[in-house]
C-alpha positions in Angstrom: 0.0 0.0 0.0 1.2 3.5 -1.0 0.4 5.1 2.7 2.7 2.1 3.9 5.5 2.8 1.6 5.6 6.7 2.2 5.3 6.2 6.1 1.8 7.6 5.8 3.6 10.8 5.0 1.7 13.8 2.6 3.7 14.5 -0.2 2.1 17.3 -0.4 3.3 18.8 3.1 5.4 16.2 4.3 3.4 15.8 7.4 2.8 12.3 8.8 -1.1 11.3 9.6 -3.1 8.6 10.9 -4.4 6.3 7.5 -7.8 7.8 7.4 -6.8 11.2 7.3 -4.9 10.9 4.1 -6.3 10.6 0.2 -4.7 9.2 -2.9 -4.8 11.1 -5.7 -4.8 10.8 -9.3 -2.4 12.8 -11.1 -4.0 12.1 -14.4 -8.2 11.8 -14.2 -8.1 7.3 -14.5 -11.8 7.4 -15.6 -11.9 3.8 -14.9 -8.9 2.8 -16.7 -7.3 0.4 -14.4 -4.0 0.8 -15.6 -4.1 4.8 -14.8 -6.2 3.6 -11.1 -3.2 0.7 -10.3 -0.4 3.0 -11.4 1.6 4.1 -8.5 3.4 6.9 -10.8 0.4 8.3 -11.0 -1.1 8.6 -7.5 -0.5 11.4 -4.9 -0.9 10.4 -1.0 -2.2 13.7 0.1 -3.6 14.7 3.0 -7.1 16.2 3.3 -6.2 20.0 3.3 -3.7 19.4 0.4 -6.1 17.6 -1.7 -8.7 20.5 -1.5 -5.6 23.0 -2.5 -4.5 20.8 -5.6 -8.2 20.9 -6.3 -8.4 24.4 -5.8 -5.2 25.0 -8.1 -6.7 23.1 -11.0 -10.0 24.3 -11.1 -8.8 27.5 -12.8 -7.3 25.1 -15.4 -8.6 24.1 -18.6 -7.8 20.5 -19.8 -4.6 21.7 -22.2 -3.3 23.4 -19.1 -3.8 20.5 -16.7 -0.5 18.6 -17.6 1.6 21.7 -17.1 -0.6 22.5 -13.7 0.4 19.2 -12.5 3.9 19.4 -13.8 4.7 22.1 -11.5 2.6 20.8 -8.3 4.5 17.6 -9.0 8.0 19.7 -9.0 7.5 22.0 -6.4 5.6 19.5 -3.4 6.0 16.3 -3.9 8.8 14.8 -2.1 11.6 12.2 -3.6 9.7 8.6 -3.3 12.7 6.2 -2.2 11.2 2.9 -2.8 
């Protein structure tokens, strides 16, 4: 489990939190696709205040500007995954 492999840390804030407090993610929109669901490159383990800020962040974004959006959340909070 992702929560398990990251310490149950946000990569968002780098705060650690109890398993129900935290969210996973999607980086890209899976819209059922298992692949894109399973993918661990593509999840975030956020907690619940950083997961309403990415939200927040991309609302303002049309879908051509979502990939750069993301880019740069990726870049500037997400911690180096060591596993």
């Amino acid at each position: 489990m992702l929560a398990d492999k990251l310490d149950y840390k946000c990569e968002c804030c780098n705060n650690i939190f109890n398993i129900d407090e935290l969210v996973i993610h999607h980086v890209k929109p899976h819209k059922g696709d298992l692949n894109l669901m399973h993918d661990f490159n593509n999840m975030l383990l956020c907690c619940s205040s950083c997961h309403t800020l990415i939200h927040k962040r991309l609302q303002y974004h049309d879908e051509t500007d979502k990939n750069e959006c993301w880019k740069a959340i990726r870049e500037s909070m997400i911690i180096k995954r060591t596993y």
